[in-house]
C-alpha positions in Angstrom: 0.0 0.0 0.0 2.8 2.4 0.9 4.6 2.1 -2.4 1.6 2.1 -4.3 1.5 5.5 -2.6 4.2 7.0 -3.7 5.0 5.3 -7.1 2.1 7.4 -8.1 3.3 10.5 -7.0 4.4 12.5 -10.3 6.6 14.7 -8.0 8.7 11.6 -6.5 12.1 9.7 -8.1 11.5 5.6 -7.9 12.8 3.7 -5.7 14.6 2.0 -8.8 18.1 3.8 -9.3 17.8 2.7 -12.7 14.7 4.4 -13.2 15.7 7.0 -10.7 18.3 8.1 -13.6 16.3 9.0 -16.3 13.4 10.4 -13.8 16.4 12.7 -13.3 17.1 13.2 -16.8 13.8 14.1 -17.4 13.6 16.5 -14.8 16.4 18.1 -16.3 15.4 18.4 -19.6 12.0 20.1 -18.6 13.5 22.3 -16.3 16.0 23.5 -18.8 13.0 24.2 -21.5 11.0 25.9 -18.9 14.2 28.4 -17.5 14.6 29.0 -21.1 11.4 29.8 -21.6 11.8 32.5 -18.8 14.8 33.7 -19.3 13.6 34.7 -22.7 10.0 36.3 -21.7 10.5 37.9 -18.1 11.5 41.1 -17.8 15.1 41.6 -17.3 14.9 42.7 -13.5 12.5 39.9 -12.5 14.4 36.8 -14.8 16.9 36.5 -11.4 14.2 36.2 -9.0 11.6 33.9 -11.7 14.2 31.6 -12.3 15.6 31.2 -8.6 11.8 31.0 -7.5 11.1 28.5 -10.0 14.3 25.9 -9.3 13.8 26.3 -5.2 10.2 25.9 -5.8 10.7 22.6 -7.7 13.2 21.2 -5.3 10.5 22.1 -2.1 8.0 19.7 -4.1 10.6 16.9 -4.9 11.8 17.1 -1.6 8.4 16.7 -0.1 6.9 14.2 -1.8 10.5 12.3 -1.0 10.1 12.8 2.7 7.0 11.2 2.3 7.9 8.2 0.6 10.8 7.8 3.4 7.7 8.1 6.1 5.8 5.6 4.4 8.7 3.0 3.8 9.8 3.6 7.3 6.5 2.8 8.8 6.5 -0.5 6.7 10.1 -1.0 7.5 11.2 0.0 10.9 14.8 -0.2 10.5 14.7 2.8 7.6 16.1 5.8 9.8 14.5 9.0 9.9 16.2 12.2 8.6 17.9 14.0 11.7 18.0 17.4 10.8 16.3 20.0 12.9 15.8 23.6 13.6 18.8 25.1 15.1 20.7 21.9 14.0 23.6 24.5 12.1 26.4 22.3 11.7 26.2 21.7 7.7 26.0 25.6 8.0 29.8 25.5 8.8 30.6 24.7 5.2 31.4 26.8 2.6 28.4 27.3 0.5 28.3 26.7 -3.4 25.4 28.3 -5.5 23.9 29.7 -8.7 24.0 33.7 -9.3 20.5 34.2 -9.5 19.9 32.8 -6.1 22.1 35.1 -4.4 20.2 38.2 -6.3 17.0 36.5 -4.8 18.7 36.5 -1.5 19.9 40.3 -1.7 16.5 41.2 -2.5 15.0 39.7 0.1 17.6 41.3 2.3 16.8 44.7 1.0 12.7 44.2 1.1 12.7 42.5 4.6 15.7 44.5 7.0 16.1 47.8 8.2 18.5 50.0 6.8 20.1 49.6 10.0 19.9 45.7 9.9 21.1 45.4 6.5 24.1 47.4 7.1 24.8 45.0 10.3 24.1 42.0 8.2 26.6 43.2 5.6 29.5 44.0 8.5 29.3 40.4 9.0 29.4 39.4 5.2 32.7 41.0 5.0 34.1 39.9 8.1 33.0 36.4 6.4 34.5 37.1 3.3 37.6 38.3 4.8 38.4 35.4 6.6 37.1 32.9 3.7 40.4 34.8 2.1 42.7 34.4 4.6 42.0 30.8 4.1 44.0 28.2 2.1 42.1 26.2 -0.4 42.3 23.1 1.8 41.1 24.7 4.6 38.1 26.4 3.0 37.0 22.9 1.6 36.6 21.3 4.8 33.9 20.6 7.0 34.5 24.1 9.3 35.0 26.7 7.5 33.2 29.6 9.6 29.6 30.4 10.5 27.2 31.7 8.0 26.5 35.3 8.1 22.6 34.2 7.7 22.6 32.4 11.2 20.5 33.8 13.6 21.0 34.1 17.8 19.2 30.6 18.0 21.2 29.3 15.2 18.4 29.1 12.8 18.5 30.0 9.2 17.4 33.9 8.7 16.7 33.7 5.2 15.2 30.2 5.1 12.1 31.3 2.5 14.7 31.7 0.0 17.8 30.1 0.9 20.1 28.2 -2.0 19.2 24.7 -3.6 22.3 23.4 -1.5 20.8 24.3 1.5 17.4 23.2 1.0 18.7 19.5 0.2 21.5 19.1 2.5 19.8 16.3 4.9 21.7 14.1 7.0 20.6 10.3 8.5 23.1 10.8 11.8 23.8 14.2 13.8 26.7 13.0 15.5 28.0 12.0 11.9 27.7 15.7 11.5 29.2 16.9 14.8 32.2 14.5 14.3 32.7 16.3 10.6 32.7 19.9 12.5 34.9 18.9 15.2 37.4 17.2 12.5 37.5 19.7 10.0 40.7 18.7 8.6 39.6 14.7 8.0 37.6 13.5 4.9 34.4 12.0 7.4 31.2 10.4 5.6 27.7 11.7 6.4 24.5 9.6 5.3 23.0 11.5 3.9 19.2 11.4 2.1 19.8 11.2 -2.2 16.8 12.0 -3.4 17.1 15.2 -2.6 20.7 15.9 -3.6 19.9 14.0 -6.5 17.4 16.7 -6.8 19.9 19.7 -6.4 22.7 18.6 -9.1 19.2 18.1 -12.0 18.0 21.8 -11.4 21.2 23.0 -10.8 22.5 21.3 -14.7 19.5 22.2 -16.4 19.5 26.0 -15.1 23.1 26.1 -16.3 22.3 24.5 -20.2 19.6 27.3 -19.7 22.1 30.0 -18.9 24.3 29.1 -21.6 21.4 29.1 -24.2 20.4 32.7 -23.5 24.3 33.7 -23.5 24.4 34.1 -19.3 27.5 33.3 -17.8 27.0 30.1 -15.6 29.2 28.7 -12.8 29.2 28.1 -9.4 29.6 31.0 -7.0 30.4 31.5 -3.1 27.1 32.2 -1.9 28.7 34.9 0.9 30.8 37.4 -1.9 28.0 37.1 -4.4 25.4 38.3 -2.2 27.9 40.9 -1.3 28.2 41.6 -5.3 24.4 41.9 -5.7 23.8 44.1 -2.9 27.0 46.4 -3.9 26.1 46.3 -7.6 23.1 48.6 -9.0 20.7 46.8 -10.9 22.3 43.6 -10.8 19.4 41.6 -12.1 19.1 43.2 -14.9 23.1 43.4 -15.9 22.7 39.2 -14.9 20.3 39.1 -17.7 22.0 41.1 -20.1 25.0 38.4 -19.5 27.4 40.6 -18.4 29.8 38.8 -15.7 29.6 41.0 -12.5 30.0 37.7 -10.5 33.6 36.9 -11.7 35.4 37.4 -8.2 32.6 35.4 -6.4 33.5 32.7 -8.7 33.7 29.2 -6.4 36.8 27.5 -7.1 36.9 26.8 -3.1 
């Protein structure tokens, strides 16, 4: 009864890795048509925002409809674990954070629309400080599994700008905490984490097709640093629109850890 559950469900991967691979490929393909589509109709300051919207909001229902096939196959198999992460749970937000550059012009303007002038300008204090120290950094040491505390966290450790944080963020989910905690307190050893696929699986689909997309419209497409890009987007006037007009103004928030 479970599976039949959730076999059904258009928005979830099957169990099947097989299958799971070209549910994947498929995903990717429409995506890519659909940001293209986008790209090419929205207006030039809204295309950033569309397309990050679009790509999170995909993930959220992926992501979902995977949680519940994990509740479902968990209550007909006990032993299947339960994902571990919780509100306040920040370790994973430790890492160095990876990202496209439209969802770092969706998280600037939610900055701008949602803080203070006088919040904002605190919030960006800390960005710097961030970035600062991400440079004093070797490359070893900014890929490991400490690198500082996101700018974002709040005094409870939660995420502050969780409605429209990055695709990385929204399907980092881990199996075992102390897996986690054992990663933050060894950040110079290569540790596992079980983590949950489907969602990950998830990230790397949208995260392809919204680069093919990029390229297509002539947009410059490559990872960023989540923390200098926001920076970028905040420092930069109009930003969304120059994005869509492909000129590279996130070339020195390029990730190359």
């Amino acid at each position: 009864m479970a599976k039949a559950q959730w076999l059904s469900d258009p928005n979830c991967p099957p169990e099947n890795r097989a299958r799971a691979e070209k549910w994947f490929e498929r995903l990717g393909a429409e995506t890519e048509a659909q940001l293209v589509r986008t790209l090419k109709k929205a207006e030039k300051e809204k295309a950033a925002d569309q397309v990050a919207e679009s790509i999170q909001a995909r993930s959220e229902e992926i992501k979902n409809s995977s949680f519940r096939k994990l509740t479902e196959l968990r209550q007909v198999n006990g032993k299947l674990r339960d994902v571990a992460c919780k509100m306040g749970c920040n370790y994973c937000c430790h890492l160095q954070v990876s990202c496209a550059a439209p969802e770092t012009i969706r998280v600037a303007e939610h900055l701008k629309k949602t803080r203070t002038p006088r919040q904002l300008s605190a919030i960006v204090l800390k960005m710097r400080a961030h970035k600062a120290y991400r440079a004093s950094l070797t490359k070893k040491q900014r890929s490991c599994g400490n690198v500082a505390p996101c700018p974002f966290l709040g005094k409870k450790g939660e995420c502050t700008i969780y409605e429209v944080r990055p695709l990385v963020c929204r399907t980092y989910h881990s199996f075992n905490v102390k897996q986690c905690e054992r990663v933050f307190l060894n950040p110079e050893k290569r540790l596992d984490v079980d983590m949950f696929v489907e969602p990950c699986d998830t990230r790397d689909a949208l995260a392809w097709a919204l680069h093919d997309a990029s390229e297509k419209v002539k947009i410059p497409s490559y990872d960023v640093e989540l923390i200098g890009a926001v920076l970028i987007a905040l420092d930069t006037p109009n930003a969304a629109t120059l994005w869509r007009q492909g000129i590279d103004i996130f070339a020195t928030a390029k990730d190359n850890i």
